[in-house]
MDAnalysis code that builds the backbone (N, CA, C; Angstrom):
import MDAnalysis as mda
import numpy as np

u = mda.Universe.empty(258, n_residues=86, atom_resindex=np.repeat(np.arange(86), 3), trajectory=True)
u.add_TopologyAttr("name", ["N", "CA", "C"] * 86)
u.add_TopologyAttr("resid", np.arange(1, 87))
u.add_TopologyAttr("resname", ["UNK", "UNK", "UNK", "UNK", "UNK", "UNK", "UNK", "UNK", "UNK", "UNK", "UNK", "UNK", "UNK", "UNK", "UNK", "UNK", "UNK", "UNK", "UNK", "UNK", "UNK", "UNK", "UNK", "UNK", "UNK", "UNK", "UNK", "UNK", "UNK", "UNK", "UNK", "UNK", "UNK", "UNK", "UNK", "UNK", "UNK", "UNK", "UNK", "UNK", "UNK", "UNK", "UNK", "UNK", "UNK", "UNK", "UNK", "UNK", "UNK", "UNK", "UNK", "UNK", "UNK", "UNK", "UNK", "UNK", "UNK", "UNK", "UNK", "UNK", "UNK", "UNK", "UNK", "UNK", "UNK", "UNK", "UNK", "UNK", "UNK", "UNK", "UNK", "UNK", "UNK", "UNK", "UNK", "UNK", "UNK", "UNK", "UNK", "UNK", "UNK", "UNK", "UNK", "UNK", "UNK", "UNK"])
u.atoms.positions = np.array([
    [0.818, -1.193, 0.000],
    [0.000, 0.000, 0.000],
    [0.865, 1.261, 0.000],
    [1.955, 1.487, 0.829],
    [2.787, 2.387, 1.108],
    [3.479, 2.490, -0.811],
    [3.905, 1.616, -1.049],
    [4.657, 1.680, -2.226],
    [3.407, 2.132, -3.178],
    [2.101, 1.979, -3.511],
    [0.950, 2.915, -4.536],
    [0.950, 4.033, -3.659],
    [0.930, 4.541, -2.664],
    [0.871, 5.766, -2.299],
    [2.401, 6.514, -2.569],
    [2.907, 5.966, -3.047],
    [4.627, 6.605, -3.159],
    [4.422, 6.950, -5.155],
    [4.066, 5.988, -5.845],
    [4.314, 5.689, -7.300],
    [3.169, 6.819, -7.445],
    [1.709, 7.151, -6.677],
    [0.620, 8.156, -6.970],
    [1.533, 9.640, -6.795],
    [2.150, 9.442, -5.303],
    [3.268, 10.821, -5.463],
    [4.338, 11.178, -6.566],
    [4.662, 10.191, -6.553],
    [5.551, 10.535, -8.103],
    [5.119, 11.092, -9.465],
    [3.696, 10.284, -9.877],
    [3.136, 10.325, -10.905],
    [2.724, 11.928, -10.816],
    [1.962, 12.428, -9.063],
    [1.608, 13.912, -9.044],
    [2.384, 14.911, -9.409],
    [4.020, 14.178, -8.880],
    [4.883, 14.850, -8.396],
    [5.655, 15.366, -10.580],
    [5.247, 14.484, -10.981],
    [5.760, 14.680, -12.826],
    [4.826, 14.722, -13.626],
    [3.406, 15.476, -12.933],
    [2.676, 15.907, -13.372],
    [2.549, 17.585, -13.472],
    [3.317, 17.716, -12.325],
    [3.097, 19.441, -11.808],
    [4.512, 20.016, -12.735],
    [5.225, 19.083, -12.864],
    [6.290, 19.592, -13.384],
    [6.534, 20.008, -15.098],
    [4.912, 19.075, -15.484],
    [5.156, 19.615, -16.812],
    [4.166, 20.449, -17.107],
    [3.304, 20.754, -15.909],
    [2.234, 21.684, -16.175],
    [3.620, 22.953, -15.827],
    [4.183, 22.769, -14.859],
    [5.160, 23.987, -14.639],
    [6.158, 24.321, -16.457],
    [6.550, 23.311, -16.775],
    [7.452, 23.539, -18.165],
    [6.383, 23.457, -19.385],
    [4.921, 23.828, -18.902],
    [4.131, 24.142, -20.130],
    [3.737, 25.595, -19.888],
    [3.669, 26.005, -18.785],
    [3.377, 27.662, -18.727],
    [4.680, 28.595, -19.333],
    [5.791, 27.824, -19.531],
    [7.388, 27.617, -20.032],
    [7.164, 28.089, -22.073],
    [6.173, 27.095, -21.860],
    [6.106, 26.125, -23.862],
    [4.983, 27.739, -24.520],
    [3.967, 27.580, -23.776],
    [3.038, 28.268, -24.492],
    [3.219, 29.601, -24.942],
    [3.830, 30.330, -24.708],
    [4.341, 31.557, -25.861],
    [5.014, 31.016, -26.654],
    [6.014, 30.099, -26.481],
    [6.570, 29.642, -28.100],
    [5.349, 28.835, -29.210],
    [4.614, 28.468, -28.687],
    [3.933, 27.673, -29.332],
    [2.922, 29.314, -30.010],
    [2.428, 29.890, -29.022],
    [2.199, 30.754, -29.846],
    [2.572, 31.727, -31.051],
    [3.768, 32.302, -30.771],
    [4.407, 32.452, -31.694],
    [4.484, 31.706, -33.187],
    [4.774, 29.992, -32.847],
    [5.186, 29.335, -33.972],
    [3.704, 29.490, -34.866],
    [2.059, 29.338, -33.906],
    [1.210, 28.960, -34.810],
    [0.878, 30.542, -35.510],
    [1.055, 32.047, -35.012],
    [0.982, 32.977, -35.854],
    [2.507, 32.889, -36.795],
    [3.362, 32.377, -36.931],
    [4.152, 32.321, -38.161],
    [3.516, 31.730, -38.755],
    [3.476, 30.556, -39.142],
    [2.366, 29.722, -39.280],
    [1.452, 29.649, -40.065],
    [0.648, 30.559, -39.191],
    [-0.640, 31.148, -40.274],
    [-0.525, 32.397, -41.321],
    [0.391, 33.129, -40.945],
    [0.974, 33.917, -41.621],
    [1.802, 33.699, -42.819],
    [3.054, 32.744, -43.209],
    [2.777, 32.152, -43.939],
    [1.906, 31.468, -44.906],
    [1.503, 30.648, -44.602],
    [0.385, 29.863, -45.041],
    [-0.729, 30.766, -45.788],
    [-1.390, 32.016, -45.174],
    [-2.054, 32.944, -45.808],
    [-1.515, 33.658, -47.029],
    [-0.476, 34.269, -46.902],
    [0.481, 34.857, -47.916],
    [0.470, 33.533, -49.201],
    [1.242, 32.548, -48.751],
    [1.639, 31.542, -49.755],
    [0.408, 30.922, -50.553],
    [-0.884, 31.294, -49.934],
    [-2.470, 30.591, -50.676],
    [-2.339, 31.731, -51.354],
    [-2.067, 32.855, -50.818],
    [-2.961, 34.149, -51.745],
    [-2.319, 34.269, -53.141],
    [-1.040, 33.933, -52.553],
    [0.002, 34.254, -54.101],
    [-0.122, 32.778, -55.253],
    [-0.516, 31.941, -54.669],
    [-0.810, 30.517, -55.386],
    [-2.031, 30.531, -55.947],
    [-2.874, 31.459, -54.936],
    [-4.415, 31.733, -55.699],
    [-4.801, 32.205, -56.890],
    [-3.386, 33.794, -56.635],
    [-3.437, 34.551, -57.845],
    [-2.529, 34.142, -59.296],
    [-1.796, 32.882, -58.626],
    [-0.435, 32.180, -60.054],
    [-1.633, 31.176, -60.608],
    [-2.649, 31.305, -60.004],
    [-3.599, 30.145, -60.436],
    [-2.773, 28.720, -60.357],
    [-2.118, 28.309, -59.250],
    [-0.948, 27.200, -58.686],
    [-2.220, 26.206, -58.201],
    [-2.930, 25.532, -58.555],
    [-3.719, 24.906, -57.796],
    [-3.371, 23.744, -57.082],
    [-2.201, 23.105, -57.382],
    [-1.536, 22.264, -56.688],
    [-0.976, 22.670, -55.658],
    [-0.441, 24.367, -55.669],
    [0.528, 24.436, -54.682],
    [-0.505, 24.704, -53.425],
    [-1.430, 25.585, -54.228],
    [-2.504, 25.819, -53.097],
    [-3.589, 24.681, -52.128],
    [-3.727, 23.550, -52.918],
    [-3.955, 22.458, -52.239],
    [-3.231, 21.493, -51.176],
    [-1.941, 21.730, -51.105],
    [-0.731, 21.382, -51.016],
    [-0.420, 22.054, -49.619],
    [-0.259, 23.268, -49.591],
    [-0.293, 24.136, -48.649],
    [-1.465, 24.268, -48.060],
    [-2.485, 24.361, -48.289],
    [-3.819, 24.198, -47.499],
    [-4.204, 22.877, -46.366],
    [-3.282, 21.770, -47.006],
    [-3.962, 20.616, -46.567],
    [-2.430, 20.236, -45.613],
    [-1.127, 20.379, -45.899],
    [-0.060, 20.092, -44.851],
    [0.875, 21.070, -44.192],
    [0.174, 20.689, -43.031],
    [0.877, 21.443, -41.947],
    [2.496, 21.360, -41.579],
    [3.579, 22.551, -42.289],
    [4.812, 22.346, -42.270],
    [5.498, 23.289, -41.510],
    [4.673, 24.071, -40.808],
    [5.091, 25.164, -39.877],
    [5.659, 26.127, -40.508],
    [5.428, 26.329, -41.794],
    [5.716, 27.590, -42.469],
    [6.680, 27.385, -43.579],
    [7.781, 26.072, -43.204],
    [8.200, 25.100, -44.604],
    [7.657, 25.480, -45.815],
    [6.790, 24.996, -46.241],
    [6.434, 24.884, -47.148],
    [5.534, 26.171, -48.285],
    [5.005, 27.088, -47.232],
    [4.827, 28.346, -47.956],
    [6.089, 29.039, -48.491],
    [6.878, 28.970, -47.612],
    [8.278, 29.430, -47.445],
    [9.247, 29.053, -48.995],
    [9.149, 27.584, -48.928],
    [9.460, 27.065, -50.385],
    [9.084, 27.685, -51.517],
    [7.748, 27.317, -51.734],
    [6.893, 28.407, -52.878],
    [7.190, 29.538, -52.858],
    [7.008, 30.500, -51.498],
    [7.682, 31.926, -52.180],
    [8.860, 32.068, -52.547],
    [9.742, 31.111, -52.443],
    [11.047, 31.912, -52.877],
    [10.932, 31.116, -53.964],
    [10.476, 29.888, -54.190],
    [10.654, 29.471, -55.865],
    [9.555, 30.341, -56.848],
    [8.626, 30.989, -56.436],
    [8.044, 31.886, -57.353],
    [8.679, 32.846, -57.239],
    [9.305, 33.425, -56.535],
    [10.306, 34.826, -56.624],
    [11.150, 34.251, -57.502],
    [11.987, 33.470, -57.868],
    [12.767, 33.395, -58.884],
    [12.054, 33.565, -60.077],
    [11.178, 32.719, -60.107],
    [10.316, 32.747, -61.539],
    [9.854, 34.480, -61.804],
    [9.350, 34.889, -60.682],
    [8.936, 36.116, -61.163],
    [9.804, 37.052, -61.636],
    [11.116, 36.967, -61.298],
    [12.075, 37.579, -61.592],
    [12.598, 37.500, -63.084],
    [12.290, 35.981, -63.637],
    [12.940, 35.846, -65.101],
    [11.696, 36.015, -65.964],
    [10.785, 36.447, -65.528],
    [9.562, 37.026, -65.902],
    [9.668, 38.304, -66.313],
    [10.170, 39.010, -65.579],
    [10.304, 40.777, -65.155],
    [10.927, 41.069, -65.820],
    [12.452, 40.019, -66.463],
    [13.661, 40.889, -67.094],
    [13.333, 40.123, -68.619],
    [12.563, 39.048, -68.884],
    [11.967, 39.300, -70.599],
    [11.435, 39.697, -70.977],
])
């Protein structure tokens, strides 16, 4: 009995500790999900308007933490660029 009342303290005892190293987490986490969405908004709008319907499906549907909008804009910035100077 003594030894479940010891393993319940422990379990309390590394419970409080990650509620303590989550009041820690949650501004980063915030942060990451407004990059995030910020991205992700930008990279639909500009895929919306390249008429990219792959890229925009693509980006709509996987969550890469900003990866992947990130990709697309700079590979359409190149393109737009050899666009601009023919």
């Amino acid at each position: 009995m003594f030894y479940y009342l010891l393993q319940n303290f422990n379990i309390m005892h590394t419970l409080q500790n990650f509620i303590g190293y989550m009041d820690f987490v949650w501004p980063y986490l915030l942060l990451l999900f407004i990059w995030d969405a910020t991205m992700r908004l930008i990279a639909m709008w500009k895929s919306g308007r390249n008429n990219d319907a792959v890229w925009f499906i693509c980006i709509a549907i996987f969550n890469t933490l900003g990866i992947l909008p990130l990709i697309y804009m700079l590979l359409k910035k190149k393109d737009s660029k050899n666009l601009q100077t023919t």
